[in-house]
C-alpha positions, 0 to 999 in steps of 0.5 A: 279130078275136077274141083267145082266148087270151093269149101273147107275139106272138114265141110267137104272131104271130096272136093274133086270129082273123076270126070270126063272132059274133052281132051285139050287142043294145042294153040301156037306156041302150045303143046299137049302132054300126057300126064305120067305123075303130079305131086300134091302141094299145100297150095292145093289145099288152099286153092280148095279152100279159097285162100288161093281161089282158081281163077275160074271154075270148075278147074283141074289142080295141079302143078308139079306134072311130069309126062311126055309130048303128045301132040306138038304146037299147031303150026311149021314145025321150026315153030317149037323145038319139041319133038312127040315123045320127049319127057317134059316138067311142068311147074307152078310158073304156067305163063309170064306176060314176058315184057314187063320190068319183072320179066325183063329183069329175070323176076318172071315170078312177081308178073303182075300177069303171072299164071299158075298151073292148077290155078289159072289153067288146068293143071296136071290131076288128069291125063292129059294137059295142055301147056306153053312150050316155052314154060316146059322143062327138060328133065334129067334121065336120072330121075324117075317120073315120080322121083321128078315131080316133088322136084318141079315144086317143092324142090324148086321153091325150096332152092330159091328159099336157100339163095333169098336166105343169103345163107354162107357156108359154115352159117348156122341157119334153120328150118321150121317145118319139115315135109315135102318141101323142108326134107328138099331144103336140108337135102340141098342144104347140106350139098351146098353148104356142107360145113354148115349146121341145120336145126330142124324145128318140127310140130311132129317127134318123127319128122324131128327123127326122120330131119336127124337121120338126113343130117340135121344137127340139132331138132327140136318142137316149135317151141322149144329153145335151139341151144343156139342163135341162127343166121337164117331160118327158112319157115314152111308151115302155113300158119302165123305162129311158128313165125313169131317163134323163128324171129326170137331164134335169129341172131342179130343181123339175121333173116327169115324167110317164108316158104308159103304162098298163104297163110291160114287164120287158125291162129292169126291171134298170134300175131297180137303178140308180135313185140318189136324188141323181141321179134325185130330189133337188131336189125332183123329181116324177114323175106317172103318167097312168092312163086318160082320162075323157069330159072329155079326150076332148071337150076334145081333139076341140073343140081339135083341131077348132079348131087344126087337129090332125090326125094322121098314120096308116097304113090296114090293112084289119080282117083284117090286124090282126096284121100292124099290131099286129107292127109295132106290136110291132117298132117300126115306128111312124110316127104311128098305125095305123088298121083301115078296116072299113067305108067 
């Protein structure tokens, strides 16, 4: 399914086009997979819409890809430890340039050379894609091809949300915004932090029920009052104002965190009413998320594997892409959304 041109989906409710293009061939230090399953992400929707353009076009999107090695690196053998066959993940995190201070300290995410998949390289809408073998993950057996793919993104994004919160066991802290990435968080939250208190804060009355029945302790709309203060919140809309909201619900000393690689202008008027007492005083702080690293990823697949997380998801076949993504865009969001393309 290739993205050729850049629109708003309201202007362009097909943005991806079933195509045929030549199978990709494996360089050095490169392997090709055979696609099985890759879940949908927001950031696709602002990839199609050019808050996050791809770095060239046309593009095939995508990056949480779960399949299988098809064709190993070119070169000996003793070149790569991958053997046909294996079952293999592939995340946002396409290639990292590896040698500048961020890669040397373990920060792979904020490389100024930083590549992701679907974006700078084809990605995995398709049945075939080509990938650096030192940027694939092994992935527990426990897992399924499409329980698997929401993980490789939204879960992992969402762990690494959890430790830049600084949350501690028994903290009150919580989520606004509750879909493919926040039913991940909570999940993870209440594993690693079980005397904790999750407040959900949702736009959506079923997925404040759906938050309660996975264990929240309170839920509430966007703007509605928690009957108490928080630690910590992790926020995962992509718009300004339930951030102005989250600020005014910390507890002194507390930190936001964003959970998003764009935000959209819809309502960026919100941010007229930033107010420094009411938003950042006491010492508040507010923390962005950017990207994930290999780190993340292979930490959450080894916690998921252990305590049992999975997520929930809806099954569309590859060609119905858009018809996923113009959900995604409606809001019609219950846990992810995942393209079967290969059994």
């Amino acid at each position: 399914m290739l993205l050729r041109a850049l629109a708003p989906l309201a202007q362009n409710r097909e943005p991806l086009t079933p195509e045929t293009v030549p199978d990709p061939v494996p360089g050095p230090r490169e392997a090709v997979v055979r696609v099985f399953t890759c879940a949908v992400c927001h950031t696709e929707l602002d990839e199609i819409e050019g808050r996050l353009p791809p770095s060239a076009l046309p593009r095939i999107l995508g990056h949480q890809v779960v399949g299988v090695v098809e064709e190993l690196p070119t070169g000996p053998p003793a070149a790569s430890p991958l053997r046909r066959g294996q079952r293999v993940g592939v995340a946002w995190i396409y290639d990292a340039c590896g040698r500048c201070e961020y890669c040397r300290t373990g920060r792979e995410n904020l490389c100024p050379h930083f590549r992701g998949t679907g974006r700078d390289a084809d990605g995995g809408y398709a049945e075939f894609m080509r990938v650096p073998v030192d940027f694939l993950h092994s992935l527990p057996d426990s897992l399924s091809d499409r329980a698997a793919a929401p993980l490789l993104c939204a879960g992992a994004i969402g762990y690494r949300s959890l430790r830049m919160a600084g949350i501690e066991d028994g903290a009150l802290f919580g989520l606004v915004g509750f879909g493919g990435s926040g039913h991940l968080v909570l999940k993870t939250a209440l594993h690693l932090f079980p005397r904790s208190q999750v407040f959900v804060f949702s736009r959506n009355p079923e997925e404040r029920e759906w938050a309660r029945s996975l264990g929240a302790a309170w839920t509430g709309a966007i703007e509605d009052d928690p009957p108490e203060l928080m630690s910590a919140i992790i926020e995962t809309t992509p718009v300004w104002s339930p951030v102005l909201a989250a600020l005014k619900r910390l507890k002194p000393g507390g930190r936001l965190v964003i959970n998003a690689i764009r935000k959209e202008s819809s309502d960026a008027h919100a941010l007229t009413t930033l107010d420094y007492a009411a938003h950042f005083w006491m010492e508040k702080q507010i923390q962005s998320v950017a990207n994930v690293t290999r780190a993340d990823v292979r930490e959450f697949l080894a916690l998921a594997d252990r305590a049992g997380i999975t997520p929930e998801y809806q099954l569309f076949d590859l060609d119905q892409a858009n018809v996923a993504l113009a959900e995604l865009r409606q809001g019609q969001i219950r846990g992810a959304k995942v393209l079967q393309i290969a059994a």
